[in-house]
C-alpha positions in Angstrom: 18.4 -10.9 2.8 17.9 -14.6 3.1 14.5 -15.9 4.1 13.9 -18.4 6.6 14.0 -21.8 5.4 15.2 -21.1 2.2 18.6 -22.9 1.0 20.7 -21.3 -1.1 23.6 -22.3 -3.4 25.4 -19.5 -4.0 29.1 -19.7 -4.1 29.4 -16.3 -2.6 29.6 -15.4 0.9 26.2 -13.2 2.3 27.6 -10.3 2.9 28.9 -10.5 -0.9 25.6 -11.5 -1.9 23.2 -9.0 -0.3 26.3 -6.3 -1.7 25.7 -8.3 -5.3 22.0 -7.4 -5.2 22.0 -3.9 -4.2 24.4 -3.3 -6.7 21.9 -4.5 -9.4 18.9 -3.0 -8.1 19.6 -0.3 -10.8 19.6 -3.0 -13.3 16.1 -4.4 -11.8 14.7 -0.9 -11.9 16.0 -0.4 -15.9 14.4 -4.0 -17.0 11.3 -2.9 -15.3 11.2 0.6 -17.0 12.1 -0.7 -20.3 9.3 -3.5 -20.8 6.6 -2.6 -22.9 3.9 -3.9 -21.2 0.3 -2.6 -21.2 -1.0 -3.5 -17.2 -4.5 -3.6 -16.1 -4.7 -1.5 -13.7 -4.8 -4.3 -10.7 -0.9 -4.3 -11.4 1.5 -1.6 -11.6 5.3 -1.0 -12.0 6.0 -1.3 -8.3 4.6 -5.6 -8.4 6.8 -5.9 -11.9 10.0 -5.0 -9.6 8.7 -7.5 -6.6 8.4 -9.9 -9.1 12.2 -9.6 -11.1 13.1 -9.0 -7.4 12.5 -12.6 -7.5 14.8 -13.1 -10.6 17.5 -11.4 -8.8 17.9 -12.8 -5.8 17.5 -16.6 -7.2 19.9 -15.0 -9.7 22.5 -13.7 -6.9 22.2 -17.4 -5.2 23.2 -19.7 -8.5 25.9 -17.0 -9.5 29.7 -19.1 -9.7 32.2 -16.0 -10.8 34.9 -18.6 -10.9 32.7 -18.9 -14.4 34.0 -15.4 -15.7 30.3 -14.2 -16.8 29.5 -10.8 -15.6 26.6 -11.1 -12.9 24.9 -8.1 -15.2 25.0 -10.4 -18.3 24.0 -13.7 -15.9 21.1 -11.6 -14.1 18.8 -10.2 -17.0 17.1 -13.2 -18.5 16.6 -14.7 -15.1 15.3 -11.2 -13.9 13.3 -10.3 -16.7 12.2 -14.4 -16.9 11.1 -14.2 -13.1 8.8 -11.0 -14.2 7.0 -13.0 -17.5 6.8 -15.9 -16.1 4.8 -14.4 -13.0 2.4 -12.0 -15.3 2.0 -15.3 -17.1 0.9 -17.0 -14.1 -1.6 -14.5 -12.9 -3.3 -14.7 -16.5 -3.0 -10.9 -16.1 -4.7 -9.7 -19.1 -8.2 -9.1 -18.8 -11.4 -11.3 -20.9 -12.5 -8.0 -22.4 -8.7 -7.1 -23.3 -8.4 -10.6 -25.0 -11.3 -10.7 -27.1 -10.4 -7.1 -28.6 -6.9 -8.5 -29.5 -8.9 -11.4 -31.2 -10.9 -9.0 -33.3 -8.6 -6.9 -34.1 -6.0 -10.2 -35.1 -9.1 -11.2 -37.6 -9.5 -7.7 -38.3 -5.6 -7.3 -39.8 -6.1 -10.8 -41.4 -9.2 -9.6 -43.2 -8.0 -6.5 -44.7 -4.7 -7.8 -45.3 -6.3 -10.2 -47.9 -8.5 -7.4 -49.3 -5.6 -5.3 -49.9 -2.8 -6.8 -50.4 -1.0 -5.6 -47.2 -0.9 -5.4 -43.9 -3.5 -2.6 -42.6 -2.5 0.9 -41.6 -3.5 1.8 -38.3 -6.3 4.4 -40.1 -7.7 1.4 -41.4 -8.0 -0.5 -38.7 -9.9 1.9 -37.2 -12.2 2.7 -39.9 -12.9 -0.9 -40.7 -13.5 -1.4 -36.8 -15.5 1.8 -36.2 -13.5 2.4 -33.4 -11.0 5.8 -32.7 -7.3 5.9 -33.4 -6.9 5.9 -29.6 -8.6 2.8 -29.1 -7.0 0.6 -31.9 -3.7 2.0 -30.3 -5.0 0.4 -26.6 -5.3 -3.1 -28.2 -2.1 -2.8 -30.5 -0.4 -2.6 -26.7 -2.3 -5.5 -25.3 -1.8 -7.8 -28.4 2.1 -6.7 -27.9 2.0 -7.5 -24.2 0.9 -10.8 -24.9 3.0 -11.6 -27.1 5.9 -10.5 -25.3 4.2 -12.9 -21.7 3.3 -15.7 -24.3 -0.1 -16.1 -23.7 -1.7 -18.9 -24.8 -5.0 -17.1 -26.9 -2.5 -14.4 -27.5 -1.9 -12.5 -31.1 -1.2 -14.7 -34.0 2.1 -14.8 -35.1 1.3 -12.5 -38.3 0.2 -9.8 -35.9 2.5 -10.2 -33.5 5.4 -10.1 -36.1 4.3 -6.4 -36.7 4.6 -5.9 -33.5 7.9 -7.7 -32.7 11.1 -5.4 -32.7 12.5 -5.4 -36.1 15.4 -7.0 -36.1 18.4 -9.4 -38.7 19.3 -12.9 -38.4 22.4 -12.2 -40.1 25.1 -10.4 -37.2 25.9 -7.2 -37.2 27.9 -6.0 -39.9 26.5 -8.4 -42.5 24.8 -6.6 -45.8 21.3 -7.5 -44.3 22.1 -6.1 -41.1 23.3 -2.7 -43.3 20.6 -3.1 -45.2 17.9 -3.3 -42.2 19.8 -0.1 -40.5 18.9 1.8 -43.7 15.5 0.9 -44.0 14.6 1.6 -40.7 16.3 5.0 -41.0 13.9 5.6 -43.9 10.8 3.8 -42.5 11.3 6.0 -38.6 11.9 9.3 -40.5 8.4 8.7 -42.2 6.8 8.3 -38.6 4.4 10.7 -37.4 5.9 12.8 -34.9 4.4 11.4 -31.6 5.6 8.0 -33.2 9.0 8.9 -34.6 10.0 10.8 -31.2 9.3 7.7 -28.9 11.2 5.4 -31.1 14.5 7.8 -31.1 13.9 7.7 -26.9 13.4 4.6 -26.4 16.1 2.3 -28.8 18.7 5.6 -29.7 18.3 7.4 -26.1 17.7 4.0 -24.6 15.1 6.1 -22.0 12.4 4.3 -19.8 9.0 4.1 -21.2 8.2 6.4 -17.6 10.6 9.0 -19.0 9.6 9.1 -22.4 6.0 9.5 -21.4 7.4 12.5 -18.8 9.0 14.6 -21.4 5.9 14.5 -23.9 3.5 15.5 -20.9 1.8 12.0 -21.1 1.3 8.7 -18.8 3.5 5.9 -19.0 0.5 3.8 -20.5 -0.2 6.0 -23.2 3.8 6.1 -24.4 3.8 2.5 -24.4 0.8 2.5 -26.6 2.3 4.8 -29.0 5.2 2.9 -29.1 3.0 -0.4 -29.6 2.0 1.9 -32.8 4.8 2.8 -34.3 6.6 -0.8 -34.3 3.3 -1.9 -35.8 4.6 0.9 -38.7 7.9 0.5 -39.0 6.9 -3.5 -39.6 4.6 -2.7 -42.1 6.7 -0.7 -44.0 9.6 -2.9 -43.8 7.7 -6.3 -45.1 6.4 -4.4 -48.0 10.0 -3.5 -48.9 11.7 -6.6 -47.9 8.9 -8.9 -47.5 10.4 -9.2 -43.9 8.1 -12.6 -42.1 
C-alpha cells in the first residue's frame, strides 16, 4: 500500500502495516459516519474517507508500539485531523452558505440582547422570515464550520450553542453530576424528531447515515436536526447554569 517515492518511517514491517490499516478501516468508516458535517453537494461521504484515508496511512507509518499506545487511540486525531484539515483547505463551504451563517450569527446576537436570552429556533425564524427548515440548514453550516475552523466562521457565542455540551471538571466531579442531570432534563424536553437523534447518536452511539435510515430521512437532514437540538439543549443549559 506504499506509493512510489514515498518514504516511510514506520517501525513496523509492510506486511504488518498494510494488516494495521485494514484493521482500522472500520475505525475510518465510524469517524466518517459520526462527523456532523453539513457537505455541499460537490463533496460527499465517500471524499471524507479518501481524505482520513490519508490520516490513516501517515498514521500507520509514525506508529512505534514499543510506545504502549493503542494504534486505535494513536489513529483518531490524526484521521479525523487529515479529514478537517483537507475540508479546510478546499474552503468547502459555499459564499451563499457563509453569508446566511453571518446573518443568522447577527440575528442570535440581536435578539439575544432584546430578550435577555439566547433565541429559540421559532424565533429565529420569525425574526428572519425564513421556515423552521431553513434556519435548521444554516444552524448545520454554522456548526460545520465551526467544527473545520473556518476563518469567517460562527462567532464564538453561536458556536458555543452549537458545541457539544460538555464539563471541565472529570467525570465524577459534582459539576460533571450536575451537567448529566441537566441534560437528562433539558433532552427529555426535546421535541421528538430532536430528542430521538440525540439518544442515537451520543447513548446508541449510531452513525448520522443510520439515524437518518431509521426515521425515513437523508443523512443531511438528520445532521441538521441534530445541529438543532444541540442548539436547544445549550440554550437551556446557559439559562440554568449560565454555561459560556
Amino acid at each position: 500500500m506504499s506509493e512510489p517515492g514515498f518514504t516511510r518511517t514506520s517501525a513496523l514491517g509492510e506486511s504488518e502495516r498494510e494488516a494495521l490499516i485494514l484493521a482500522h478501516l472500520p475505525l475510518l468508516q465510524h469517524i466518517v459516519g459520526r462527523l456532523a458535517i453539513d457537505l455541499p453537494g460537490r463533496i460527499d461521504r465517500d471524499d471524507l474517507f479518501g481524505f482520513g484515508m490519508i490520516g490513516l496511512v501517515e498514521a500507520a507509518d509514525a506508529f512505534e508500539p514499543a510506545r504502549g499506545l493503542k494504534f486505535s487511540t494513536f489513529a483518531f486525531p490524526r484521521i479525523r485531523g487529515a479529514i478537517l484539515d483537507e475540508l479546510r483547505r478546499m474552503d468547502f463551504l459555499p459564499r451563499g452558505r457563509r453569508e446566511r451563517v453571518r446573518d443568522l450569527d447577527r440575528a442570535v446576537r440581536t435578539l439575544e440582547q432584546k430578550l435577555g436570552a439566547p433565541p429559540t429556533p421559532e424565533e429565529l425564524a420569525a425574526h428572519l422570515g425564513c421556515s423552521l427548515d431553513e434556519i435548521d440548514e444554516v444552524l448545520a453550516s454554522a456548526r460545520s464550520a465551526g467544527i473545520v475552523s473556518l476563518e469567517d466562521g460562527p462567532s464564538e457565542e453561536l458556536f458555543g450553542l452549537l458545541a457539544d455540551p460538555k464539563s471541565d471538571d472529570p467525570v465524577g466531579s459534582a459539576e460533571f453530576e450536575e451537567l448529566k442531570e441537566l441534560l437528562v432534563r433539558a433532552i427529555s424536553g426535546l421535541p421528538e424528531a430532536e430528542r430521538t437523534v440525540i439518544t442515537l447518536y451520543y447513548a446508541e452511539g449510531l452513525l448520522l447515515k443510520e439515524i437518518g435510515e431509521l426515521m425515513g430521512v437523508t443523512e443531511s437532514r438528520a445532521s441538521q436536526v441534530h445541529s438543532r437540538a444541540l442548539y436547544r439543549l445549550n440554550r437551556e443549559l446557559r439559562s440554568v447554569i449560565g454555561a459560556p
